[in-house]
C-alpha positions as CSV (number, residue, x, y, z in Angstrom):
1,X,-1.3,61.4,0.0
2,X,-1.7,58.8,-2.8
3,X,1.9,57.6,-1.5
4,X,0.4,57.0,1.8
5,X,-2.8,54.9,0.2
6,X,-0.4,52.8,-1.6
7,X,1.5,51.7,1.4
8,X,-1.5,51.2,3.0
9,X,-2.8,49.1,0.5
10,X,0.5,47.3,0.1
11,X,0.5,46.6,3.8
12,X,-3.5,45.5,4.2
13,X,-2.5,42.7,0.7
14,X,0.5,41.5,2.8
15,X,-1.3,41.3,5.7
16,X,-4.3,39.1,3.8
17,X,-1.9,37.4,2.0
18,X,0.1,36.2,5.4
19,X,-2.8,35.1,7.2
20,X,-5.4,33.8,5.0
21,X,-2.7,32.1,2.5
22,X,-4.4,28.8,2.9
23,X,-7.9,30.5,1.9
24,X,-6.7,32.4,-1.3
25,X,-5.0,28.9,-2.2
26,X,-8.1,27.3,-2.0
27,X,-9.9,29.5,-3.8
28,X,-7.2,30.3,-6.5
29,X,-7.2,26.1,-7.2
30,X,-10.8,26.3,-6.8
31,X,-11.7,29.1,-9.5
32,X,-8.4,30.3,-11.3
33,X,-6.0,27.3,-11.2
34,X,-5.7,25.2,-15.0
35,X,-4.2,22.1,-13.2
36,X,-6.9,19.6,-13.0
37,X,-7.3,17.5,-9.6
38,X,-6.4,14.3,-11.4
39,X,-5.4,11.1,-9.4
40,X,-2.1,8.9,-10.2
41,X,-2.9,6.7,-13.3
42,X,-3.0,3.3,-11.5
43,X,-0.4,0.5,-12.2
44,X,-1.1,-2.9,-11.2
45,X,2.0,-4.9,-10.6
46,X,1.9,-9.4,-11.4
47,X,1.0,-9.7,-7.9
48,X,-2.1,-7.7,-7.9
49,X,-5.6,-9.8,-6.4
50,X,-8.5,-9.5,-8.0
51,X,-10.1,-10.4,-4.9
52,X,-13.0,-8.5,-3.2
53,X,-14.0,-9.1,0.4
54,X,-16.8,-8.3,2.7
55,X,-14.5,-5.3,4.5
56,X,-12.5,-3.7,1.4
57,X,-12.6,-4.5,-2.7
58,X,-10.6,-3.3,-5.7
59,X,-12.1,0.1,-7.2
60,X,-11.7,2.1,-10.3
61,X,-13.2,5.4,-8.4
62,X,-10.8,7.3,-7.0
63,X,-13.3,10.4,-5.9
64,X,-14.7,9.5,-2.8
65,X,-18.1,9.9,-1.6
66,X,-18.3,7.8,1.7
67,X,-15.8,6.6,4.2
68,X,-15.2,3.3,2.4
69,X,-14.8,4.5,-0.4
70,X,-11.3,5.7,1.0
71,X,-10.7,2.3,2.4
72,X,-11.2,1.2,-1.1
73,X,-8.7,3.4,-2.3
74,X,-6.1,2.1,0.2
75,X,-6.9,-1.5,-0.3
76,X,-6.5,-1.2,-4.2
77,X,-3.4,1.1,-4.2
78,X,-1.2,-0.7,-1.6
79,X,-3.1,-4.4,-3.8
80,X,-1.4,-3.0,-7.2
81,X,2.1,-2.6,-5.7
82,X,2.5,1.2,-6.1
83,X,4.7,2.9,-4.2
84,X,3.4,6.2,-4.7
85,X,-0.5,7.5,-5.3
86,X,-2.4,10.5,-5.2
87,X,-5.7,11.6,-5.2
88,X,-7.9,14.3,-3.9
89,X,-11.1,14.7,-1.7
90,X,-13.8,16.4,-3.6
91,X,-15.3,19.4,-2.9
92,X,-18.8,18.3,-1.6
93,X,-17.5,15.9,0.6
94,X,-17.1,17.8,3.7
95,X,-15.5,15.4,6.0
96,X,-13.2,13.9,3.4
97,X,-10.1,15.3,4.7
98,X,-10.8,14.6,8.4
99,X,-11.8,10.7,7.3
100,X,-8.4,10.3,5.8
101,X,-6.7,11.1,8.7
102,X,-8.8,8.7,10.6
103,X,-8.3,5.8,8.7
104,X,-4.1,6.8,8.1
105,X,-3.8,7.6,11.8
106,X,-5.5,4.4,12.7
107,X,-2.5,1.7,12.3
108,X,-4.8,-1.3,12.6
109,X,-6.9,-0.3,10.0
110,X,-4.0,0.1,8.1
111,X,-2.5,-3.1,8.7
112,X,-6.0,-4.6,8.8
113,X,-6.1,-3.5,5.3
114,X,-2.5,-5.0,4.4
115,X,-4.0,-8.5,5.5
116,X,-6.1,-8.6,2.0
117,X,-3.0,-8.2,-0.5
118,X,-0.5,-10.8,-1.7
119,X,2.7,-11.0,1.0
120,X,4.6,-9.3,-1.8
121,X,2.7,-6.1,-2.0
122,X,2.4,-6.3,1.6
123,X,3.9,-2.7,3.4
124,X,6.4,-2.7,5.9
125,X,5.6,1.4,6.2
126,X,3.1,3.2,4.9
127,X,2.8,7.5,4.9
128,X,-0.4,9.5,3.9
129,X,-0.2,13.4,3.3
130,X,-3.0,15.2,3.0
131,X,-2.9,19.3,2.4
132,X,-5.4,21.8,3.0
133,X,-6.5,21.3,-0.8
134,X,-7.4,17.5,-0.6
135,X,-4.3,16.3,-2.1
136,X,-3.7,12.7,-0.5
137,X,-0.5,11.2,-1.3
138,X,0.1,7.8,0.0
139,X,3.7,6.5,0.0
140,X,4.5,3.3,0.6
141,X,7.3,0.9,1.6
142,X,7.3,-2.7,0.9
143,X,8.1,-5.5,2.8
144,X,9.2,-7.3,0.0
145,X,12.4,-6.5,-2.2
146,X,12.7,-7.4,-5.7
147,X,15.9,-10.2,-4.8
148,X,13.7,-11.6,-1.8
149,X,11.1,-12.4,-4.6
150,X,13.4,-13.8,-7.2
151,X,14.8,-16.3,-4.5
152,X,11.6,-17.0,-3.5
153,X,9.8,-17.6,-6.1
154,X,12.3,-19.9,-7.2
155,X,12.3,-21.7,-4.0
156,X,8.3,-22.0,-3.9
157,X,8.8,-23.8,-7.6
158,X,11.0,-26.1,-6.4
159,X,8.8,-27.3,-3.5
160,X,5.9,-27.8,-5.6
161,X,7.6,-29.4,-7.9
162,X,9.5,-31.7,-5.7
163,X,6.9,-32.2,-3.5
164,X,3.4,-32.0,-5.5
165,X,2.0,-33.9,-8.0
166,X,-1.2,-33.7,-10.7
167,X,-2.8,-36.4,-9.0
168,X,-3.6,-34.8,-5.8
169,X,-6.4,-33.0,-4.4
170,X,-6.3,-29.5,-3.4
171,X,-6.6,-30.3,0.2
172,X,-3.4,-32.7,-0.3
173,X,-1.6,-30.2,-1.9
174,X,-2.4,-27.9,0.8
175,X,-1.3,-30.8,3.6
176,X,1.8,-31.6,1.8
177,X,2.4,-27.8,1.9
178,X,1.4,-27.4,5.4
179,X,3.5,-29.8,6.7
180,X,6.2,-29.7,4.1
181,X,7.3,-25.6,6.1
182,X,6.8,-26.9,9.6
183,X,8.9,-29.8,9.1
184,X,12.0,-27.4,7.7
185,X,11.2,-24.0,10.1
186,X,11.9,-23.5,13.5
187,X,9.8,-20.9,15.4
188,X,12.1,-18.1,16.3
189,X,12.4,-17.8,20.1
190,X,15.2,-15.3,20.0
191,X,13.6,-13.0,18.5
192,X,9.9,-13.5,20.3
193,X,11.2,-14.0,23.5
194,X,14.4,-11.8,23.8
195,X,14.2,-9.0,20.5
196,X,17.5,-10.6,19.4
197,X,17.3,-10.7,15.3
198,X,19.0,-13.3,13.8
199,X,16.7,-13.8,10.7
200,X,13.9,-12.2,9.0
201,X,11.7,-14.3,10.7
202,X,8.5,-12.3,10.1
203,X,8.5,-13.0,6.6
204,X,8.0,-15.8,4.1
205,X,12.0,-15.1,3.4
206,X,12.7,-16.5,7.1
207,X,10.5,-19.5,6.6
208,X,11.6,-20.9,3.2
209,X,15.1,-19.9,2.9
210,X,16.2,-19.4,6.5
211,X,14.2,-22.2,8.0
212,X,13.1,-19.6,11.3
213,X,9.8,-17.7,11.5
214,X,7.3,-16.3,13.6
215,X,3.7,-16.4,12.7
216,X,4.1,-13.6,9.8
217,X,6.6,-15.7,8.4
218,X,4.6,-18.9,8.9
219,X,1.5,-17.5,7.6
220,X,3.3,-15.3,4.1
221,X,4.7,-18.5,3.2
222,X,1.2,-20.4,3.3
223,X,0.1,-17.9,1.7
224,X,2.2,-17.7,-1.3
225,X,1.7,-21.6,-2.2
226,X,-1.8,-20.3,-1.5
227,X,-1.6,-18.4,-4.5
228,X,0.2,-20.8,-6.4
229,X,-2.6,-22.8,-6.2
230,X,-5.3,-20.2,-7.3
231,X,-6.8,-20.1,-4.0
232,X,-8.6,-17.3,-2.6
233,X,-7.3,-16.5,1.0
234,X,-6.3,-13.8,3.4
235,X,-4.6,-13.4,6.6
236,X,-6.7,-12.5,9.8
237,X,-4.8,-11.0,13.1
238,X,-5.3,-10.7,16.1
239,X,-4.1,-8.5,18.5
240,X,-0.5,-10.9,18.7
241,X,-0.9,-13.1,16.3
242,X,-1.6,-13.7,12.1
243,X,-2.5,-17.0,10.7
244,X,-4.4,-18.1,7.4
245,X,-8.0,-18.1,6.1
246,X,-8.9,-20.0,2.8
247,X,-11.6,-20.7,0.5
248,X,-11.5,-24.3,0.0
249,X,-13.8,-26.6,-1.9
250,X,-17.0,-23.7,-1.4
251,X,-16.2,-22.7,2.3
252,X,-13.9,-21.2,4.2
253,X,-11.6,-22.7,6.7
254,X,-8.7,-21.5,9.1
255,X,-5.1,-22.7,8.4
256,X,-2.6,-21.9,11.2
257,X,0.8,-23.4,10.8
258,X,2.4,-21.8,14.1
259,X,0.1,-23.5,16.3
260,X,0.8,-26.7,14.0
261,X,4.4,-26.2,14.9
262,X,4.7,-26.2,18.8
263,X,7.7,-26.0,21.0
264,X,8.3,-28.4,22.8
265,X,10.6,-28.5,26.3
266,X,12.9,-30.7,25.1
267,X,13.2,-29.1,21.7
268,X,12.3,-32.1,19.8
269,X,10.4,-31.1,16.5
270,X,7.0,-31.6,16.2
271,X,4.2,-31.6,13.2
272,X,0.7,-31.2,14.5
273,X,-2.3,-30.6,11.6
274,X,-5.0,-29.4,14.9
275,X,-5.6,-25.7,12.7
276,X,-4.9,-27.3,9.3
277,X,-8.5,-26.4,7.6
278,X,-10.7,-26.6,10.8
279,X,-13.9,-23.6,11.1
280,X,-13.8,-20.7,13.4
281,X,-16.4,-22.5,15.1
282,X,-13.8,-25.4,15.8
283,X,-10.6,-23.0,16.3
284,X,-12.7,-21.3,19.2
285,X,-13.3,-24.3,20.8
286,X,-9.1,-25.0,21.0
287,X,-8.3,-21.0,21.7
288,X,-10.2,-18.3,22.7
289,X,-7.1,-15.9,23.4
290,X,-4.5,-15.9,20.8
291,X,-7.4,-15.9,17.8
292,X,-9.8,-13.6,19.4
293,X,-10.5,-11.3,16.1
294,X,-12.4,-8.8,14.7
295,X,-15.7,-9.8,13.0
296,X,-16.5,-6.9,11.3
297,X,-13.3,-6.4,9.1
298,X,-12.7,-10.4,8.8
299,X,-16.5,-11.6,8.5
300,X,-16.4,-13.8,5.0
C-alpha cells in the first residue's frame, strides 16, 4: 500500500512539475532563489551622447515603472555602445513584459530610437529576449566596425583640417562641410534603383571613402562633422528617407545633403544649398512627400 502512495505521489510531482514548470520558476526566483535581479553594469563607449530629447533621454534607472521608461532603457543602452544588456521587469509592473515586446516588435520605434545615437553606435540589428521571469536581454549589432572607424575618423580629420579654419563661423564650417561631401559623393543609383551593391552606400563609409551614398550615407557623414563640431543634432526619417536636424546658433534647423545633391539627366554634378539650415516650416513648403515625419518622436 505505501508503495502504491509513493508512485502516486511521484506521478502527481511530475505531473505539476511538467505543466506548471514556468509557475514554480517564478515562484522559486520569486521566494527561494539567492541570485539577485541585477541589471548589466553599464559601459559607455567615447561615442556615447549626453544628449536628451523630447522623445527618449539617457537614464541611470534600469527598473521600469512606465512605458518610457523602457524606451529610456533602449535609447541609453544601444547610446553607450553595448553589445549586450540585461535587465528585468519588476514585479509590480504588470504589463512590463507585454510593453517590451511592443516596443522590440515595433521596428520603427526601434530604428526611431537609433536616430538619437552617434552613427557609430548606430545598430544594423538589434534582438530583445524576454523570459517568463522578466529577464530582457538586448543584443545588439553595430553598423559600424572598429576599422570603418579608424579610417574614418582619420578621414574626417583630414577634411577639417584641410578644409576648415579658426576664423570661421559655425555656419561656415557647416557650409564648407555641406558642400565639401556633395561635391566628392555621388548618389548611388545602382543600388536605389536596381538593389545592385557596389558600395556601402548607406553609411558615412560610402560617402567619405567611397565617394557613393544614399541618404543614410549622406546624412551619418553630416553627422559625424556634426559631432566634431560639438553640435547637438539627430537624424529624423521618414517613411523613405533620413536627413539631418541641428541645433545651431539657439534653434533648430534642417540640413539635407541628398536633396542638395540632385541628379541630373545628363549626369552633370551639381551642388545645391535649398535644405542647408532652412525650418520645417520652409522644408514643407519645398516637399511635402519625401519629409513627411512624425511629430511626436521628432518634436524639438
Amino acid at each position: 500500500m505505501k508503495k502504491i502512495i509513493y508512485i502516486l505521489i511521484i506521478v502527481i510531482v511530475f505531473f505539476l512539475t511538467f505543466h506548471y514548470k514556468e509557475e514554480l520558476l517564478t515562484y522559486y526566483n520569486r521566494y527561494f532563489s539567492s541570485a539577485k535581479n541585477e541589471p548589466t553594469q553599464l559601459e559607455k563607449n567615447e561615442y556615447y551622447r549626453d544628449y536628451d530629447f523630447k522623445y527618449v533621454s539617457n537614464t541611470d534607472n534600469f527598473s521600469p515603472e512606465k512605458k518610457q521608461d523602457i524606451l529610456n532603457i533602449y535609447y541609453t543602452v544601444i547610446n553607450s555602445g553595448m553589445s549586450n544588456f540585461t535587465f528585468y521587469c519588476p514585479e509590480d509592473y504588470e504589463g512590463c513584459i507585454t510593453d517590451v515586446k511592443d516596443i522590440a516588435n515595433n521596428q520603427s520605434v526601434i530604428s526611431n530610437i537609433n536616430n538619437f545615437v552617434h552613427p557609430y553606435n548606430g545598430f544594423k540589428d538589434l534582438e530583445t529576449e524576454i523570459d517568463s521571469l522578466g529577464k530582457v536581454t538586448i543584443a545588439i549589432n553595430r553598423n559600424y566596425t572598429e576599422e570603418m572607424q579608424i579610417i574614418l575618423n582619420y578621414k574626417v580629420d583630414e577634411i577639417i583640417r584641410n578644409n576648415i579654419t579658426d576664423d570661421m563661423t559655425l555656419k561656415e564650417k557647416l557650409k564648407t562641410i555641406h558642400d565639401y561631401i556633395i561635391n566628392n559623393t555621388k548618389y548611388d543609383q545602382d543600388r536605389s534603383d536596381r538593389d545592385i551593391i557596389k558600395y556601402k552606400s548607406d553609411t558615412a563609409y560610402g560617402a567619405l571613402i567611397e565617394g557613393y551614398a544614399l541618404c543614410g550615407g549622406y546624412t551619418d557623414s553630416m553627422m559625424l562633422f556634426l559631432e566634431k563640431f560639438g553640435v547637438k543634432s539627430y537624424r529624423i526619417s521618414s517613411a523613405n528617407h533620413v536627413w539631418n536636424y541641428a541645433y545651431v546658433d539657439n534653434n533648430w534647423y534642417d540640413i539635407d545633403l541628398t536633396w542638395d545633391d540632385p541628379i541630373s539627366e545628363d549626369g552633370t554634378d551639381t551642388l545645391e544649398d535649398t535644405f542647408f539650415l532652412i525650418s520645417h516650416k520652409e522644408l514643407l513648403k519645398l516637399d511635402t512627400t519625401e519629409h513627411t515625419f512624425d511629430k511626436t518622436v521628432y518634436s524639438e
